[in-house]
C-alpha positions as CSV (number, residue, x, y, z in Angstrom):
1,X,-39.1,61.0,-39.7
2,X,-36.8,58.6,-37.5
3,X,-36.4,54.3,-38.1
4,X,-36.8,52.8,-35.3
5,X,-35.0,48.9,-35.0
6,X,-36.8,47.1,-32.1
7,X,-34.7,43.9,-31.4
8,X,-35.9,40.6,-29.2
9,X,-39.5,40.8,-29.7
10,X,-41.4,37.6,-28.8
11,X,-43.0,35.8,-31.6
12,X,-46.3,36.2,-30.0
13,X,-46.0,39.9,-30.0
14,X,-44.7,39.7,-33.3
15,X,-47.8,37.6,-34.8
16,X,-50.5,39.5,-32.8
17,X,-49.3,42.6,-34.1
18,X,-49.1,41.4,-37.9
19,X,-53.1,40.3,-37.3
20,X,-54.0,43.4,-35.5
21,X,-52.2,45.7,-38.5
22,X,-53.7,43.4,-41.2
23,X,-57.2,43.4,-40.2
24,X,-56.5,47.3,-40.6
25,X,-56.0,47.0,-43.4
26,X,-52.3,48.4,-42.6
27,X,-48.6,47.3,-42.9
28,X,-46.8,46.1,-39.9
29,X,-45.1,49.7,-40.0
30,X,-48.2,51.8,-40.2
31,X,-50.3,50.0,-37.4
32,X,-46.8,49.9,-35.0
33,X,-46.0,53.5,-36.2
34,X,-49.8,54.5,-35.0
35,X,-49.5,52.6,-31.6
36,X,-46.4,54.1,-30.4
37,X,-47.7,57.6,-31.7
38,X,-51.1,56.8,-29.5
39,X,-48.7,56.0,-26.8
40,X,-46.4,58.9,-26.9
41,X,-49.6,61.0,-27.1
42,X,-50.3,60.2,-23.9
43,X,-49.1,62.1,-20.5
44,X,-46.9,60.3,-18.1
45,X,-48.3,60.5,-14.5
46,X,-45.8,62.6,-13.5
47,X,-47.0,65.1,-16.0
48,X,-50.4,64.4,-15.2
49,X,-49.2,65.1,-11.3
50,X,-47.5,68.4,-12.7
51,X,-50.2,70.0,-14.3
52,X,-52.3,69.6,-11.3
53,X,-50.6,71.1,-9.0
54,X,-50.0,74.1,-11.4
55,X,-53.9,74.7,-11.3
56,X,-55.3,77.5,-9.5
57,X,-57.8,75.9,-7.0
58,X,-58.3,79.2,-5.3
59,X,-62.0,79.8,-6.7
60,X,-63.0,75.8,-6.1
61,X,-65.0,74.3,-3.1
62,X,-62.8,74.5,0.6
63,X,-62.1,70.9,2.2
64,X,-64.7,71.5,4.5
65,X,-67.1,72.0,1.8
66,X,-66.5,68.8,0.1
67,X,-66.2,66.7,3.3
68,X,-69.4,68.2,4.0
69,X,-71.3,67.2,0.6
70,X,-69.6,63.8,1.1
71,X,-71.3,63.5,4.1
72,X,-74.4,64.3,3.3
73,X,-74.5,62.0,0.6
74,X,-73.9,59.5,3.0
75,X,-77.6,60.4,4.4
């Protein structure tokens, strides 16, 4: 597992993240740890972006289709 030094945090960060990982019962290592995993968990947009244009869309609903449910929605 890696150590990570993060330098130049503002205080405020610093103390909001000490009572967030305390009233979780956590250390300040274990709650940070957890929040950076969530985040890297996460797809980027341009990821996002990637994986739909990789899908097949041949089988879905033409434009046409769709503009006309839109507008009859509309009705």
């Amino acid at each position: 597992m890696a150590t990570l030094y993060i330098r130049e945090v503002p205080e405020a960060v610093s103390e909001t993240l000490k009572q967030r990982a305390a009233a979780q019962g956590k250390s300040l290592s274990a709650y940070v740890g957890a929040e950076l995993a969530r985040i890297a968990a996460r797809p980027t947009n341009e990821e996002i972006a990637t994986r739909l244009r990789a899908k097949d869309r041949s089988t879905g609903p033409s434009a046409e289709e769709i503009l006309a449910a839109v507008e009859a929605g509309r009705r």
